[in-house]
PyMOL CGO cylinders between C-alpha atoms (Angstrom):
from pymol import cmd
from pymol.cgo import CYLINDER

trace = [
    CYLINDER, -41.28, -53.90, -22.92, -38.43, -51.91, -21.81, 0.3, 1, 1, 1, 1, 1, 1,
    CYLINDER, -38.43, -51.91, -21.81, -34.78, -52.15, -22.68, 0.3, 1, 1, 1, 1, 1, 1,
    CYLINDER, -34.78, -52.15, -22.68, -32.09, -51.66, -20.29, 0.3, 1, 1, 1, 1, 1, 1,
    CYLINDER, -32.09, -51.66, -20.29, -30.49, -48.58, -20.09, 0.3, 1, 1, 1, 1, 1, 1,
    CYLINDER, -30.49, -48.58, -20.09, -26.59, -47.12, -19.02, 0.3, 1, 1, 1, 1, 1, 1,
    CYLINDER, -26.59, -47.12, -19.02, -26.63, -47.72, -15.21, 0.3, 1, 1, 1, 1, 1, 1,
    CYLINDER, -26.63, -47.72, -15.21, -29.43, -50.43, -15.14, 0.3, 1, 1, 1, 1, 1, 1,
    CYLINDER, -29.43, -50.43, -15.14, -28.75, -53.88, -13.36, 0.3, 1, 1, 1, 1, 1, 1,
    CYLINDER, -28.75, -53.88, -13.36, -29.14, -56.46, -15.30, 0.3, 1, 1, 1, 1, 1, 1,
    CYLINDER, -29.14, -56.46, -15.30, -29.45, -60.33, -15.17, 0.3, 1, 1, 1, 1, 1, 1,
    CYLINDER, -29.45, -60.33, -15.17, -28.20, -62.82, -18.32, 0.3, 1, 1, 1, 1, 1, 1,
    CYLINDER, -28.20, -62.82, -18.32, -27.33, -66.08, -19.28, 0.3, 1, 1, 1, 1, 1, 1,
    CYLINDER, -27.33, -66.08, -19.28, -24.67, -66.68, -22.10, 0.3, 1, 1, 1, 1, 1, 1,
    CYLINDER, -24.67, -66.68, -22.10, -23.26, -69.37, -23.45, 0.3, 1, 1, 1, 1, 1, 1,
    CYLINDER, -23.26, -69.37, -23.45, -20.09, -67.76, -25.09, 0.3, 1, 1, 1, 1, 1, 1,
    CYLINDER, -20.09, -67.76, -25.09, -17.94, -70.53, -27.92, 0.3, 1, 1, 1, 1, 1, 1,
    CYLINDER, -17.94, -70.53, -27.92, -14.92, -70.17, -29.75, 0.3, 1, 1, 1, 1, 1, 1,
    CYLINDER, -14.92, -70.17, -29.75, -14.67, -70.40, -33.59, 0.3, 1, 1, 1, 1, 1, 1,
    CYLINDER, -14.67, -70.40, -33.59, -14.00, -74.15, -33.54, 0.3, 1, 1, 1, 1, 1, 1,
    CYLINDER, -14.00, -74.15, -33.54, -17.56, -74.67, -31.12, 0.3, 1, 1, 1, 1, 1, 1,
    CYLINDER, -17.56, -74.67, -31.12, -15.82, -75.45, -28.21, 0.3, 1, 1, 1, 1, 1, 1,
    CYLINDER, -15.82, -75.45, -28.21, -17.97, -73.44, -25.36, 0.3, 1, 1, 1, 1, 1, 1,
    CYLINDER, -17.97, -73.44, -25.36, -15.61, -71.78, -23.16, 0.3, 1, 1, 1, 1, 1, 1,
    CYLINDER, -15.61, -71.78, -23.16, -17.64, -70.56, -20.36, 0.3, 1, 1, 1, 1, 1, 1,
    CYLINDER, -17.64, -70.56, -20.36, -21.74, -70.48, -19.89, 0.3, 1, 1, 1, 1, 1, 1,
    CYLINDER, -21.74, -70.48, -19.89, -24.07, -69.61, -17.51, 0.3, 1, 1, 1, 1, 1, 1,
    CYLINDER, -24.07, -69.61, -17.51, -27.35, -71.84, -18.34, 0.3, 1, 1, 1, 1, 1, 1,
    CYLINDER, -27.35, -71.84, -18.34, -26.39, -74.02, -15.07, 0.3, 1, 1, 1, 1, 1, 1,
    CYLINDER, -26.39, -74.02, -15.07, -25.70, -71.44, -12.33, 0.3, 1, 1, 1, 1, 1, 1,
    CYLINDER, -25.70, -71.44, -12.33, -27.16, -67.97, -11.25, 0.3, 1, 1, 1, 1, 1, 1,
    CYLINDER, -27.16, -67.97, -11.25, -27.69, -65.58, -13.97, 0.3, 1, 1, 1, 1, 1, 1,
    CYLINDER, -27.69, -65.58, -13.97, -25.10, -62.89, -14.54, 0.3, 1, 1, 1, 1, 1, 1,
    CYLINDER, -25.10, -62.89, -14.54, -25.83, -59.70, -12.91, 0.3, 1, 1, 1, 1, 1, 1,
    CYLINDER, -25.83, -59.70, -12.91, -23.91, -56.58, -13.84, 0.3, 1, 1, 1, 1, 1, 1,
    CYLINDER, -23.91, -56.58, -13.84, -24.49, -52.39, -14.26, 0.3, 1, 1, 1, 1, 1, 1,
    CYLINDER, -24.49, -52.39, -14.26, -24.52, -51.19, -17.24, 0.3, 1, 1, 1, 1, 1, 1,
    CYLINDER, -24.52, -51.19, -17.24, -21.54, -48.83, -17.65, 0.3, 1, 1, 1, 1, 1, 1,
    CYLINDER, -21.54, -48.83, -17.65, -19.66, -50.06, -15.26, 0.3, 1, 1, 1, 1, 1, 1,
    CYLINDER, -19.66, -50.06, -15.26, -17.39, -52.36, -17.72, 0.3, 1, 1, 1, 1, 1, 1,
    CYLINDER, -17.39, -52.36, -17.72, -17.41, -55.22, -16.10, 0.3, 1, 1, 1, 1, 1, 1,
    CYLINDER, -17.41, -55.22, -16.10, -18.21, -57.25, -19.46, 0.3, 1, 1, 1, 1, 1, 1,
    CYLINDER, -18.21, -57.25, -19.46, -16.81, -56.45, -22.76, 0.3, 1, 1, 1, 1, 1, 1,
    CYLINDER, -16.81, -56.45, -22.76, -18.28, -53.59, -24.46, 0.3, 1, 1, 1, 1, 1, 1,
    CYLINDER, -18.28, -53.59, -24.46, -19.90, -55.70, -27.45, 0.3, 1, 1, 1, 1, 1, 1,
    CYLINDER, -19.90, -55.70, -27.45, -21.40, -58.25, -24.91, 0.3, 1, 1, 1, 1, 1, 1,
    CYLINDER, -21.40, -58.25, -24.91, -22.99, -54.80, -23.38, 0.3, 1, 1, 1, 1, 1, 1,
    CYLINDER, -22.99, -54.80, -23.38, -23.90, -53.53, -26.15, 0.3, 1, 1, 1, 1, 1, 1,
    CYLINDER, -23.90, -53.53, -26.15, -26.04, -56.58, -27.15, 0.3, 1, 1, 1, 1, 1, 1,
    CYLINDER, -26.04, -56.58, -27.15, -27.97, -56.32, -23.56, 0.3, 1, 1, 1, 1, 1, 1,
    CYLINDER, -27.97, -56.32, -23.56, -28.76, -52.69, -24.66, 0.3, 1, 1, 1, 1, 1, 1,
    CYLINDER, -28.76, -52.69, -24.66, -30.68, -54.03, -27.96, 0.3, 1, 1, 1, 1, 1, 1,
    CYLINDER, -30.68, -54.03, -27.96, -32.51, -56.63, -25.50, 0.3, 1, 1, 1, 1, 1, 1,
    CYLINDER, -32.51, -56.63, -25.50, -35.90, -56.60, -24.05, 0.3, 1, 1, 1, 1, 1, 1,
    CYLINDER, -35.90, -56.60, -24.05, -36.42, -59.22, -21.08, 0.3, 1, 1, 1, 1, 1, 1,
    CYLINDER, -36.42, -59.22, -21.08, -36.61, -62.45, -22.76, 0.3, 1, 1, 1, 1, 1, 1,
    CYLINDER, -36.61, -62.45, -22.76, -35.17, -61.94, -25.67, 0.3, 1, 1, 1, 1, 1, 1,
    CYLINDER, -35.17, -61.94, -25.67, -31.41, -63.40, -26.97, 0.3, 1, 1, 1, 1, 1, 1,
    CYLINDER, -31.41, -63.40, -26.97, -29.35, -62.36, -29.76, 0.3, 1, 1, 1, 1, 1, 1,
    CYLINDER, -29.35, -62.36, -29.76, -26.26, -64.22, -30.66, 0.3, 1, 1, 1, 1, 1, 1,
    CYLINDER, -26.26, -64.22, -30.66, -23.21, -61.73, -31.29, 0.3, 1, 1, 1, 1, 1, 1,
    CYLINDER, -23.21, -61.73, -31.29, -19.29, -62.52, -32.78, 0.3, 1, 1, 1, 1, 1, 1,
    CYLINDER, -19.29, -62.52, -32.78, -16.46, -60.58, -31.30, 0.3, 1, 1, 1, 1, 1, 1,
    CYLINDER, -16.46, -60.58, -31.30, -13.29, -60.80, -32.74, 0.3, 1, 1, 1, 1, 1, 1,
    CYLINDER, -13.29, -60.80, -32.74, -10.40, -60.93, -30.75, 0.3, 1, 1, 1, 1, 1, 1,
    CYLINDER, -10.40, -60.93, -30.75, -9.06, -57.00, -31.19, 0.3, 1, 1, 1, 1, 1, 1,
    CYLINDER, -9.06, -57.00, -31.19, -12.68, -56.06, -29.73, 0.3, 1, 1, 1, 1, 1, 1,
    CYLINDER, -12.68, -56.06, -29.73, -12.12, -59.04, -27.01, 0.3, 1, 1, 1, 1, 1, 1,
    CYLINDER, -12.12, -59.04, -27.01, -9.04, -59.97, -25.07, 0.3, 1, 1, 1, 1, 1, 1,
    CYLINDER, -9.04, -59.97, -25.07, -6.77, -58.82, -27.62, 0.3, 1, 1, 1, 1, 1, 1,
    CYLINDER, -6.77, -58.82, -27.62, -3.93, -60.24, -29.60, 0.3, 1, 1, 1, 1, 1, 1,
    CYLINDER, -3.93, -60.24, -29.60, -2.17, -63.09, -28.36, 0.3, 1, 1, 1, 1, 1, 1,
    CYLINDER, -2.17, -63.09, -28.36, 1.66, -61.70, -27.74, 0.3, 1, 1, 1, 1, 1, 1,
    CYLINDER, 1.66, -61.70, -27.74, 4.72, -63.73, -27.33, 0.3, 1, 1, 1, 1, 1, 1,
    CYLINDER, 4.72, -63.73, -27.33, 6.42, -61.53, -25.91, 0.3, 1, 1, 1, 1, 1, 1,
    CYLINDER, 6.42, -61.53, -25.91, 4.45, -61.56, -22.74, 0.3, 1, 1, 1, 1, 1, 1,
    CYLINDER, 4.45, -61.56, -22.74, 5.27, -65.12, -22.70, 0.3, 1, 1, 1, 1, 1, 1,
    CYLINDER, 5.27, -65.12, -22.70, 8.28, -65.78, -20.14, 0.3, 1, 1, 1, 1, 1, 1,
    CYLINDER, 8.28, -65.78, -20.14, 11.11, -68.79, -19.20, 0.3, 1, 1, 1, 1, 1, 1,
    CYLINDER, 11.11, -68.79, -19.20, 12.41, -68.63, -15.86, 0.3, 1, 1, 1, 1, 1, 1,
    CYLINDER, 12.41, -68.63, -15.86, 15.23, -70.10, -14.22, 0.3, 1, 1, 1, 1, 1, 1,
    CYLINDER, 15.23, -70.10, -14.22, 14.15, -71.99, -11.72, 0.3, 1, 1, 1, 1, 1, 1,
    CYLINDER, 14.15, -71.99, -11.72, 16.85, -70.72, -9.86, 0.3, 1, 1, 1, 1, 1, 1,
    CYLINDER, 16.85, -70.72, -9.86, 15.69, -67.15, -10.42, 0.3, 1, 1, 1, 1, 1, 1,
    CYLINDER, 15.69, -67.15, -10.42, 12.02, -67.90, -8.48, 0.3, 1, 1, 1, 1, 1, 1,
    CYLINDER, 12.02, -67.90, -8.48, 11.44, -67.49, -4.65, 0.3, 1, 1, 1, 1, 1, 1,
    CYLINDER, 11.44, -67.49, -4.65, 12.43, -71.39, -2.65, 0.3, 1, 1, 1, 1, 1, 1,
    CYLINDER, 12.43, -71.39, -2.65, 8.64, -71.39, -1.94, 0.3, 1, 1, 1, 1, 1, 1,
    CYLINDER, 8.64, -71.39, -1.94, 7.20, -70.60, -5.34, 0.3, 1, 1, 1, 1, 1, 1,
    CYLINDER, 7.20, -70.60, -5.34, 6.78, -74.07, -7.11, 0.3, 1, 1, 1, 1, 1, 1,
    CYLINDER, 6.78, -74.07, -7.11, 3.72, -73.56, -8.99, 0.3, 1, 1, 1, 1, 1, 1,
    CYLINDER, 3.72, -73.56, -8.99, 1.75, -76.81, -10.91, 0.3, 1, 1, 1, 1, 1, 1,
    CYLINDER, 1.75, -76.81, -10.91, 1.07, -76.77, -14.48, 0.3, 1, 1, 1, 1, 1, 1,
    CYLINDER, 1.07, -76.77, -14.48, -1.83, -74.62, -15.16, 0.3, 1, 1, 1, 1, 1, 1,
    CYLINDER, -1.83, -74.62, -15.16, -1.71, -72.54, -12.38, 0.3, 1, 1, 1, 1, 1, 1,
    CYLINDER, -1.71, -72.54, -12.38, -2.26, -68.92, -12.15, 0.3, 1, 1, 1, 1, 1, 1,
    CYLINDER, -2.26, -68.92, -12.15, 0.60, -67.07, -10.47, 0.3, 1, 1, 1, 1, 1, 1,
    CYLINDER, 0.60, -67.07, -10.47, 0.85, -63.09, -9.78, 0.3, 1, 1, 1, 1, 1, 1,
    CYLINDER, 0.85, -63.09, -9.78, 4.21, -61.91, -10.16, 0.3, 1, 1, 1, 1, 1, 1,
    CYLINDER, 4.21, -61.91, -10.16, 5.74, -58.05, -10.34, 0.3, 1, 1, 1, 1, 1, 1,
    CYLINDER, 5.74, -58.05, -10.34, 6.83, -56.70, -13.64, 0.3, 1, 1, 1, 1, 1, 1,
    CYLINDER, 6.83, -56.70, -13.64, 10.01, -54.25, -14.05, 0.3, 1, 1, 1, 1, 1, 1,
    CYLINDER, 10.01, -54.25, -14.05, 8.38, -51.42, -13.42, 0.3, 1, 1, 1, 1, 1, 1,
    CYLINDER, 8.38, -51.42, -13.42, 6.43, -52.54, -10.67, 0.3, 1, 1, 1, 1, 1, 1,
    CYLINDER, 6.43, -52.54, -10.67, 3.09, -53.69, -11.68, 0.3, 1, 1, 1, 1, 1, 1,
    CYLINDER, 3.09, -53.69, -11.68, 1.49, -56.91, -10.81, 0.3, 1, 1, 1, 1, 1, 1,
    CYLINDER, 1.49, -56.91, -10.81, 0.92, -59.19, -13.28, 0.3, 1, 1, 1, 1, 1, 1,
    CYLINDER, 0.92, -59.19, -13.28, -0.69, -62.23, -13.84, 0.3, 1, 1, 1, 1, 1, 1,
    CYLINDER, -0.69, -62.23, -13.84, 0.37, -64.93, -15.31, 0.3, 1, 1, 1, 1, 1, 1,
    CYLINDER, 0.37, -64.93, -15.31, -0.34, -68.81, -16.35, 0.3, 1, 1, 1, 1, 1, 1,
    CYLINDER, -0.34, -68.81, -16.35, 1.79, -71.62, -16.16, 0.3, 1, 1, 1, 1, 1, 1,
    CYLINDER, 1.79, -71.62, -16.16, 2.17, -73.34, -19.31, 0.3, 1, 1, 1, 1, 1, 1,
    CYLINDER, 2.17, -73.34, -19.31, 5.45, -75.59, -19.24, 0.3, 1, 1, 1, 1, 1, 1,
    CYLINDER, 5.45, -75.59, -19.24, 7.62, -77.03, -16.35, 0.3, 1, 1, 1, 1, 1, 1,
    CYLINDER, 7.62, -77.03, -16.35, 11.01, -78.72, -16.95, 0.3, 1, 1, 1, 1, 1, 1,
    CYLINDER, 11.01, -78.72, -16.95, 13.72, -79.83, -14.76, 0.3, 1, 1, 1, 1, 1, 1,
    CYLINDER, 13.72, -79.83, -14.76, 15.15, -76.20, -15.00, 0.3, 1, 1, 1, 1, 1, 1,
    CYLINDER, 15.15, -76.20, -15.00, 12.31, -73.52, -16.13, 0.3, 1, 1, 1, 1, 1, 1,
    CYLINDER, 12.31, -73.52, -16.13, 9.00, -72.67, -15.80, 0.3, 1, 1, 1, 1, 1, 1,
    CYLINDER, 9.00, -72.67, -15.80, 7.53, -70.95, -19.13, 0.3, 1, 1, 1, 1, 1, 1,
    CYLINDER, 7.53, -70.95, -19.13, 4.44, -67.85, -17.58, 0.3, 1, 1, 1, 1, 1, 1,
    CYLINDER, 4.44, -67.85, -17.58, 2.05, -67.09, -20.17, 0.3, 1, 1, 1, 1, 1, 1,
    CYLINDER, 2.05, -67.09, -20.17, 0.91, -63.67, -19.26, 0.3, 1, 1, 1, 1, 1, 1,
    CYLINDER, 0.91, -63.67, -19.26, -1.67, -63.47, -22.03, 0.3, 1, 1, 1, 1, 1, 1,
    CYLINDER, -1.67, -63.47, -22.03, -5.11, -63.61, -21.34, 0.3, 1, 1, 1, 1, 1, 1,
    CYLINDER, -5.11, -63.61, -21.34, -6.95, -67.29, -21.47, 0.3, 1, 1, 1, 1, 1, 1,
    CYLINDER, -6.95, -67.29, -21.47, -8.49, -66.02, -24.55, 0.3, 1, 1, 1, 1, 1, 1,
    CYLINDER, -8.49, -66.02, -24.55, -6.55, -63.98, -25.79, 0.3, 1, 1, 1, 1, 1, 1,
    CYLINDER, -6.55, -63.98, -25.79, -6.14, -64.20, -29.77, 0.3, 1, 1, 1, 1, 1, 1,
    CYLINDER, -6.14, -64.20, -29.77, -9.12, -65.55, -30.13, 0.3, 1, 1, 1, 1, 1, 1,
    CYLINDER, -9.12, -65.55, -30.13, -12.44, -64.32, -31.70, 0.3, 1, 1, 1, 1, 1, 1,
    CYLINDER, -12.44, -64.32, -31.70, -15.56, -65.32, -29.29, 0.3, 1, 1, 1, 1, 1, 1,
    CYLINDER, -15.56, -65.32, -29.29, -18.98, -65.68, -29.83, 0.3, 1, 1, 1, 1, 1, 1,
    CYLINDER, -18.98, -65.68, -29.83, -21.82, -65.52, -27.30, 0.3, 1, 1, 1, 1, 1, 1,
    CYLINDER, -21.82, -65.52, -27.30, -25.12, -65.81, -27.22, 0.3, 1, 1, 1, 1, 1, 1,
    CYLINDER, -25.12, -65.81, -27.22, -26.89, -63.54, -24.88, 0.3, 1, 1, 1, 1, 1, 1,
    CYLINDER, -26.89, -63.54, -24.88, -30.82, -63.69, -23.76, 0.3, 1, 1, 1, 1, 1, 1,
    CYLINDER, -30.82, -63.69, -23.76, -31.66, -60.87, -21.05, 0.3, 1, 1, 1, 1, 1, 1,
    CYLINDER, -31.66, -60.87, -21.05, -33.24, -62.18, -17.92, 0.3, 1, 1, 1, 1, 1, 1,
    CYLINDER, -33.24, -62.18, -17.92, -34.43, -58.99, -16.36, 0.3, 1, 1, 1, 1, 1, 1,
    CYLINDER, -34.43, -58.99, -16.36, -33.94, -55.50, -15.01, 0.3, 1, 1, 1, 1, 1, 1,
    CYLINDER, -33.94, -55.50, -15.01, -32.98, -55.43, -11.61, 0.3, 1, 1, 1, 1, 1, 1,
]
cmd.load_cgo(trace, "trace")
């Protein structure tokens, strides 16, 4: 058999899990993953894995967190004045709001806490911090 090679399309199903086993995403009930090769669109370990695969075949890889998402950063964690936000910008607990840094980038960030005069933006990552662990099987070459 054949293993995929840089610019190759390829189809997987993961099922990637957090130290504690709590799965955090999976693809076992939907379509198959399909990505290129080089085009880093996945995490570099996750493509390196699919590089080691022949069709069929699953390995099951950890990646810690400096090799994932990154470290988790408090810093990039913000409380805002309600006061300070747009009139129309009420977002709900959870929800994913893009915003404009300082310097002008957009950023994206997660609502975490809401009281009667803040809301506290998480602009971490969902998983950043922590290490992940998938395990991979390669579908096919596309």
């Amino acid at each position: 058999m054949t293993k995929p090679k840089l610019g190759d399309n390829v189809k997987v199903h993961y099922t990637g899990t957090l130290d504690d086993g709590t799965t955090f995403d999976s693809s076992i009930d939907r379509e198959p993953l399909e990505f290129t090769i080089g085009e880093g669109k996945v995490l570099p370990d996750f493509e390196r894995v699919v590089l080691e695969l022949n069709p069929g075949e699953r390995k099951t890889t950890w990646i810690p967190a400096d090799r994932a998402y990154g470290h988790y950063y408090d810093e990039i964690v913000l409380v805002v004045s309600k006061s300070e936000l747009p009139e129309d910008l009420r977002p709900d607990l959870g929800e994913m709001v893009e915003m404009t840094h300082q310097d002008g980038r957009r950023v994206i960030a997660r609502v975490i806490d809401i009281s009667e005069s803040s809301i506290t933006f998480d602009g971490n990552h969902l998983l950043a911090g922590k290490d992940l662990t998938f395990e991979i099987q390669l579908v096919g070459i596309i």
